[in-house]
C-alpha positions in Angstrom: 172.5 -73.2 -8.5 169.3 -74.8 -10.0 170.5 -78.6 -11.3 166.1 -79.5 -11.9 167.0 -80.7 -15.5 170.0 -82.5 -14.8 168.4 -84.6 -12.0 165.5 -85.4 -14.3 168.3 -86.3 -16.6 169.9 -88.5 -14.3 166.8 -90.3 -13.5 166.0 -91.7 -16.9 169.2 -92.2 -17.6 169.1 -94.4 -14.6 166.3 -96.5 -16.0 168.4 -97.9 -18.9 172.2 -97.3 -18.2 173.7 -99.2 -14.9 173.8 -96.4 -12.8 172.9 -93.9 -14.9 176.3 -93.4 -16.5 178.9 -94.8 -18.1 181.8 -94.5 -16.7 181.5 -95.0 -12.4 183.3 -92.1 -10.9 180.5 -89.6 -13.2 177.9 -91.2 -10.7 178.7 -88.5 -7.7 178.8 -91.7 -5.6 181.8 -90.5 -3.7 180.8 -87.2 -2.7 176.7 -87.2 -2.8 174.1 -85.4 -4.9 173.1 -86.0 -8.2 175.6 -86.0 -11.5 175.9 -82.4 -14.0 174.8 -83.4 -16.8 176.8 -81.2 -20.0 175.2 -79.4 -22.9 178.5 -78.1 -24.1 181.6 -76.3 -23.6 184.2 -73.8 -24.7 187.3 -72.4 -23.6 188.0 -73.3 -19.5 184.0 -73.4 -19.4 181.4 -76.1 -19.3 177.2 -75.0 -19.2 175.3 -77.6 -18.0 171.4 -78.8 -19.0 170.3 -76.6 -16.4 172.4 -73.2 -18.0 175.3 -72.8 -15.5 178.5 -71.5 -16.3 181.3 -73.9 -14.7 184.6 -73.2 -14.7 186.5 -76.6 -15.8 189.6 -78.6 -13.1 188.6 -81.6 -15.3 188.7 -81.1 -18.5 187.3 -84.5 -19.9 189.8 -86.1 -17.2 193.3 -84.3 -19.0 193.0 -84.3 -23.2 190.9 -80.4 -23.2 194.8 -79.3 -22.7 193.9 -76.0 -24.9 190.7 -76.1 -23.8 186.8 -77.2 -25.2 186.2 -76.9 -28.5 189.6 -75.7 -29.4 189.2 -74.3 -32.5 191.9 -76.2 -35.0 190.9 -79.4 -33.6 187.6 -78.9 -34.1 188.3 -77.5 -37.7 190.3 -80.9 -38.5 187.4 -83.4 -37.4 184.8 -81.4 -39.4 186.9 -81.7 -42.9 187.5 -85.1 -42.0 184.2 -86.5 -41.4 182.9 -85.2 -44.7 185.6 -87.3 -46.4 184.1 -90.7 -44.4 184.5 -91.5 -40.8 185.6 -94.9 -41.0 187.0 -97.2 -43.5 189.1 -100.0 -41.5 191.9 -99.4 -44.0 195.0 -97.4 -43.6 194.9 -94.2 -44.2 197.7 -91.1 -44.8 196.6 -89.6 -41.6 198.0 -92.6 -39.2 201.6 -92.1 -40.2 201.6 -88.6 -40.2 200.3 -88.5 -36.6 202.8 -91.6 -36.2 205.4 -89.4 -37.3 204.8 -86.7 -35.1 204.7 -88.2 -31.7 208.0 -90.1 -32.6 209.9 -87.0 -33.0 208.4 -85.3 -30.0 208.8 -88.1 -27.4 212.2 -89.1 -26.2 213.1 -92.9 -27.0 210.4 -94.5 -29.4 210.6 -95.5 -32.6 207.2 -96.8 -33.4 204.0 -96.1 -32.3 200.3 -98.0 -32.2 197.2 -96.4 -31.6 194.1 -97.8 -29.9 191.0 -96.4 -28.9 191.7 -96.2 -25.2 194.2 -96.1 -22.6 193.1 -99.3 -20.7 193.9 -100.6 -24.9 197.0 -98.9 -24.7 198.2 -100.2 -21.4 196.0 -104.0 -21.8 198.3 -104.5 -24.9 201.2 -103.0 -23.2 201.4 -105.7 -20.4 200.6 -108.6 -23.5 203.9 -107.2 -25.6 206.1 -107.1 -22.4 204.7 -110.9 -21.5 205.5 -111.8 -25.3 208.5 -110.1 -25.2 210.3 -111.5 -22.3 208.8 -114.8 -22.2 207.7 -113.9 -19.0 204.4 -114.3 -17.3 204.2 -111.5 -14.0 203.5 -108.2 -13.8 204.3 -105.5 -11.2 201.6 -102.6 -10.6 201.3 -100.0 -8.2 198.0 -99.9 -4.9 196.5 -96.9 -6.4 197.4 -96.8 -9.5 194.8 -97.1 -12.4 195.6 -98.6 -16.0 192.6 -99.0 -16.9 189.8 -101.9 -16.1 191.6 -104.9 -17.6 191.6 -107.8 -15.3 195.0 -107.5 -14.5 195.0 -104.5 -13.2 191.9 -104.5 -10.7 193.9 -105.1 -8.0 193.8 -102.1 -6.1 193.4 -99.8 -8.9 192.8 -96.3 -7.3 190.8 -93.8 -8.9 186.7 -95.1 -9.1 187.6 -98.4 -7.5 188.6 -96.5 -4.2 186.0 -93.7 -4.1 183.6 -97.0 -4.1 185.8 -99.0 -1.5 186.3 -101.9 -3.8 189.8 -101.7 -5.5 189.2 -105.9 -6.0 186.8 -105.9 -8.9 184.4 -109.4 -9.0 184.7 -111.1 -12.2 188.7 -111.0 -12.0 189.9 -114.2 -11.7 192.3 -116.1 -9.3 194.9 -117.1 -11.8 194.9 -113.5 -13.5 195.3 -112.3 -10.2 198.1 -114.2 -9.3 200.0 -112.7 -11.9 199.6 -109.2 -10.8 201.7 -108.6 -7.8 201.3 -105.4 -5.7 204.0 -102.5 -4.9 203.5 -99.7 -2.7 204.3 -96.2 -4.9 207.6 -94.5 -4.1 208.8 -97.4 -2.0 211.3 -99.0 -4.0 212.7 -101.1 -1.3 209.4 -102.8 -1.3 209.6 -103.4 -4.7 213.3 -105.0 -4.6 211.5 -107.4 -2.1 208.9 -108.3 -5.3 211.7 -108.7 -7.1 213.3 -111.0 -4.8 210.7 -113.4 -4.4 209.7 -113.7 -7.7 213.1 -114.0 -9.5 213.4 -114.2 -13.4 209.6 -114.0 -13.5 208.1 -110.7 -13.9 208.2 -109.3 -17.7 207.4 -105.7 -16.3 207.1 -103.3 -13.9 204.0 -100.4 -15.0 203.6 -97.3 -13.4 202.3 -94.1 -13.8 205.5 -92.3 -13.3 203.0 -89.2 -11.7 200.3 -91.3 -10.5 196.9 -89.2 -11.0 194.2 -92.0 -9.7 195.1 -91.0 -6.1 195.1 -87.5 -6.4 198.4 -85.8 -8.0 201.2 -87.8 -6.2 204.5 -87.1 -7.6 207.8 -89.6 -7.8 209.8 -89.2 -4.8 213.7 -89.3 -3.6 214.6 -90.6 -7.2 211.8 -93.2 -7.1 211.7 -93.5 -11.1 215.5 -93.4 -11.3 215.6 -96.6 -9.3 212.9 -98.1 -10.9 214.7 -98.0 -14.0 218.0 -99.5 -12.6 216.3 -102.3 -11.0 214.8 -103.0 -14.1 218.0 -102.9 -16.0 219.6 -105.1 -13.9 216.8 -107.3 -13.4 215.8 -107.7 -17.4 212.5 -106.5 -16.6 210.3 -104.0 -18.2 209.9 -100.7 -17.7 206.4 -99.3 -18.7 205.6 -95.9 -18.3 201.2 -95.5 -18.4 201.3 -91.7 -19.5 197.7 -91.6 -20.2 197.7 -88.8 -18.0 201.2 -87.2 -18.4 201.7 -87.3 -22.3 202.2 -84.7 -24.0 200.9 -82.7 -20.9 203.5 -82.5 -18.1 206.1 -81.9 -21.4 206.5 -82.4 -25.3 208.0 -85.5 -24.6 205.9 -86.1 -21.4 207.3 -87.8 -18.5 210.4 -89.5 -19.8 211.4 -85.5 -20.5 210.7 -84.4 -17.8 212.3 -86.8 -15.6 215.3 -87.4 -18.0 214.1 -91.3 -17.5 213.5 -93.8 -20.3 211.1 -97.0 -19.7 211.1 -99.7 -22.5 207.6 -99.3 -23.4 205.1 -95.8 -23.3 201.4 -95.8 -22.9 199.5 -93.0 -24.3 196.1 -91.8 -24.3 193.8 -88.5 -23.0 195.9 -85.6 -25.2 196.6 -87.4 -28.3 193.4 -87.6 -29.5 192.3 -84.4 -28.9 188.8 -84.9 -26.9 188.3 -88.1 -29.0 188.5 -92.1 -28.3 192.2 -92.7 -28.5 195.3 -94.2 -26.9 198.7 -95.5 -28.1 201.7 -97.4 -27.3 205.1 -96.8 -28.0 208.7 -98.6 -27.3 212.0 -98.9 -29.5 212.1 -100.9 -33.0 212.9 -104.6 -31.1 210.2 -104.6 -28.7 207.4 -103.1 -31.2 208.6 -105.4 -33.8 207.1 -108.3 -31.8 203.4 -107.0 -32.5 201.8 -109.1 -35.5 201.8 -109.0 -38.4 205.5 -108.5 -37.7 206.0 -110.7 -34.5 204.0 -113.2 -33.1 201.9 -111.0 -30.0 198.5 -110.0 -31.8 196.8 -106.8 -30.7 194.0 -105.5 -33.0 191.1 -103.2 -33.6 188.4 -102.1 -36.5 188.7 -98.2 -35.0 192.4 -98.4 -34.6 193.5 -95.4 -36.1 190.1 -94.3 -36.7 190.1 -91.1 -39.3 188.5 -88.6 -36.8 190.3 -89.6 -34.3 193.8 -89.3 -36.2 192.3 -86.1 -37.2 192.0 -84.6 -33.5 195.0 -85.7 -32.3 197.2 -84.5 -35.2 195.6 -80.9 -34.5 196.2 -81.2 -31.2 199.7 -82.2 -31.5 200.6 -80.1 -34.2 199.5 -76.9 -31.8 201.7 -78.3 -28.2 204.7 -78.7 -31.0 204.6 -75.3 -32.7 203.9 -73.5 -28.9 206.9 -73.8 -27.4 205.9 -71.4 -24.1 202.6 -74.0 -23.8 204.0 -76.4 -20.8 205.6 -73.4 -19.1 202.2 -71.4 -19.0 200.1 -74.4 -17.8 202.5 -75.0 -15.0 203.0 -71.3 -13.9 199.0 -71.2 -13.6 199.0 -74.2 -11.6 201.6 -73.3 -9.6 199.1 -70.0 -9.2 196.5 -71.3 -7.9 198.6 -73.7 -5.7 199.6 -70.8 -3.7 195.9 -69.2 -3.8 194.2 -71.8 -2.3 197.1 -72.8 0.2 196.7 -69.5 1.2 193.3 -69.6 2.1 193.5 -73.0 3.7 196.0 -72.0 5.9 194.3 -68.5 6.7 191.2 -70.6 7.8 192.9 -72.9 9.6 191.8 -75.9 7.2 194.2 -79.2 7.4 195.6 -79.5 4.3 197.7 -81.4 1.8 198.4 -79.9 -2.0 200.2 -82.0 -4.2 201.2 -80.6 -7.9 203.2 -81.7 -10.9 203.5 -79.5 -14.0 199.6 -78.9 -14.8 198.4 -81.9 -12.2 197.3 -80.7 -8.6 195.2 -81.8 -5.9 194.2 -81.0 -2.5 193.9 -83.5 0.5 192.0 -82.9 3.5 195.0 -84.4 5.6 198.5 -83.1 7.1 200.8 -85.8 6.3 202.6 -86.0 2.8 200.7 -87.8 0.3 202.9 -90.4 -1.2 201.3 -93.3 -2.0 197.7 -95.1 -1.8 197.7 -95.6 2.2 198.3 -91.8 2.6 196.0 -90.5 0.2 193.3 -93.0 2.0 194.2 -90.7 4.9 192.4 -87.3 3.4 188.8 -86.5 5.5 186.4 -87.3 2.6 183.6 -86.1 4.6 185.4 -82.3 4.2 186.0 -83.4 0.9 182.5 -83.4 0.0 181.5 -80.5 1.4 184.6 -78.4 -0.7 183.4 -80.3 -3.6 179.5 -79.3 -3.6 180.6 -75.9 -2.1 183.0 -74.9 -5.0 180.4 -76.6 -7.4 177.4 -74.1 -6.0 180.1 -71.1 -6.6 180.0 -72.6 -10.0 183.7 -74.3 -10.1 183.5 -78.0 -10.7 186.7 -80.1 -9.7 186.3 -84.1 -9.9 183.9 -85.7 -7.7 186.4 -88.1 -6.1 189.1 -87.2 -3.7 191.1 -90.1 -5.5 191.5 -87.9 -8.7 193.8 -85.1 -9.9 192.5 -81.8 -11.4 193.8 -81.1 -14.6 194.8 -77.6 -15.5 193.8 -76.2 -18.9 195.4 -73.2 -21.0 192.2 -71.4 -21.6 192.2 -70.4 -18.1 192.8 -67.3 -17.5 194.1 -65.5 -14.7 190.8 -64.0 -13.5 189.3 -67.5 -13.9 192.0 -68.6 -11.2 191.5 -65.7 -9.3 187.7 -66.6 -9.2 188.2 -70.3 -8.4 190.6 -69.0 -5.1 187.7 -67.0 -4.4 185.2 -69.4 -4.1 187.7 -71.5 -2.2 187.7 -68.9 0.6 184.1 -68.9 0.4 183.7 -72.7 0.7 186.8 -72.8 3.1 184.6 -70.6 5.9 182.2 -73.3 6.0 184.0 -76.5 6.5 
């Protein structure tokens, strides 16, 4: 494929953004080449600056859950905007979208939106320090919340494809504060626990982490998670960024039958626009000013459009009650497709997958945590990625990242994207 135009692109964009993008992992850096640079997009389907057709794994990193341009949400931000686009004022729209999450999630009563999830999780953390009158903090190696000082400490995702998960500029005494778990080892975490009695206000987690490819809870990791919290008065805080309203209605906590004490939210509730939220039970969220004394606040909170999108979007995963099942049968599809021709080419190979979450890892050991997922060949990860991306199939360009699997896909798509695997699996 011809990417003239998109390199140009990338060149001035160089000259006045750091790197030429916005956001790190966009940059290519962790598998070579220059960045696609996106004209638009419908359906499973981006077309690039340079006219390619790509068929979408990312799909804006998890909110295009229907797809680009999905038609009601698009509808809904058009009428709004020509009412106004901001006003810093409350408006209808906030509760109604309020309402609805709270009757699809399992064990919330109120909700706040932000504009981000690192928002959403940033002002988790401060509610569960208010909260408990506790200072510490429990995260995850390769787990990403977002780039808030506290959690740069071996954050996964960007900060691995670079090789520096400790980011300069965080400092000592924030960092002291943030203590450091290995995923699905909760014996490990006891020992945290242990050492740090009556001092850690919460424990966050993704409960499927998706910043170190797709790796799923293990041997009842969550379940234990949640007793030693109990037991412990400590926190439980779910970061479904990535999981909500995706992996279920109710996300996660449905899924897993498993309730944490405070929910992060982000990606699908706003529809393709900046949003995130957080969520807990009446006593915790009454502690946020200008009820309580914790202050979290923002001009775009609960900005119109925004509201707009993710109402649309939430209203359509409500009324569809065959949605999550679809998504996860196609994953499950392709699963076997390109295991298939891994294994028929001889190719080492790990495939992790959750609901509509998968990934592939160039590596034969289970993928459980950061240390395993380090494991994966990312030189035969580069060469899948810019081989599927020539066959016109773009996947993220990280091997520390999930794919996110969208229901405008249809079965010929996946039969095309197993295709090109075969193609690109002959060459590595």
């Amino acid at each position: 494929m011809n990417y003239t135009r998109s390199s140009a692109l990338f060149a001035q964009a160089e000259k006045v953004i750091p790197g030429g993008v916005n956001s790190p992992v966009r940059a290519f850096k962790g598998v070579g080449g220059t960045p696609i640079f996106v004209k638009e997009a419908k359906g499973a389907y981006l077309y690039d600056e340079d006219g390619n057709r790509l068929i979408d794994y990312i799909n804006s990193w998890g909110p295009m859950i229907l797809g680009h341009a999905y038609q009601p949400v698009v509808d809904a931000v058009v009428e709004k905007a020509k009412k106004g686009t901001s006003f810093g004022m409350p408006t209808e729209i906030e509760t109604q979208i309020a309402e609805l999450a709270v009757s699809m999630v399992p064990n919330i009563d109120k909700i706040r939106f932000v504009n981000s999830g690192t928002e959403a999780c940033m002002s988790a953390v401060r509610l569960a320090r208010g909260f408990t009158k506790k200072d510490k903090i429990i995260k995850f190696a390769g787990c990403y919340h977002g780039h808030s000082d506290s959690f740069l400490i071996q954050a996964g995702s960007g900060a691995s494809t670079f090789g520096t998960p400790n980011s300069p500029g965080v400092t000592q005494g924030t960092a002291k504060d943030t203590l450091l778990a290995a995923y699905n080892d909760i014996e490990n975490v006891k020992q945290l626990v242990e050492a740090n009695k009556n001092e850690i206000a919460c424990i966050i987690i993704e409960p499927v982490a998706g910043n170190m490819g797709c790796v799923p809870p293990q041997n009842d990791f969550l379940n234990k998670l949640r007793t030693l919290c109990t037991a412990e008065n400590i926190l439980l805080i779910f970061d479904e960024v990535m999981t909500g309203f995706r992996l279920a209605k109710g996300g996660a906590q449905e899924l897993f039958n498993i309730n944490a004490d405070i929910v992060c939210f982000g990606k699908v509730i706003g529809g393709g626009l900046p949003v995130g939220a957080f969520a807990a039970r009446n006593d915790i969220m009454n502690e946020l000013a200008p009820l309580g004394p914790v202050y979290q606040a923002g001009t775009l909170s609960g900005n119109p459009l925004a509201m707009a999108a993710g109402l649309a979007m939430l209203t359509e995963l409500n009324n569809d009650a065959e949605v999550f099942n679809r998504l996860a049968e196609k994953t499950e599809y392709l699963h076997k497709g390109i295991a298939k021709v891994l294994n028929d080419n001889h190719i080492v190979h790990t495939i992790n997958r959750v609901g509509s979450m998968i990934s592939v890892h160039f590596d034969a050991s289970p993928v459980v945590d950061f240390a395993t997922a380090a494991k994966g060949n990312n030189d035969t990860f580069k060469k899948f990625f810019h081989g599927l991306l020539n066959e016109g199939v773009y996947i993220a360009p990280s091997a520390f990242e999930t794919w996110f699997i969208t229901d405008a896909l249809s079965y010929e798509d996946l039969d095309f994207t197993i295709n090109a695997v075969n193609k690109v699996a002959k060459t590595l």
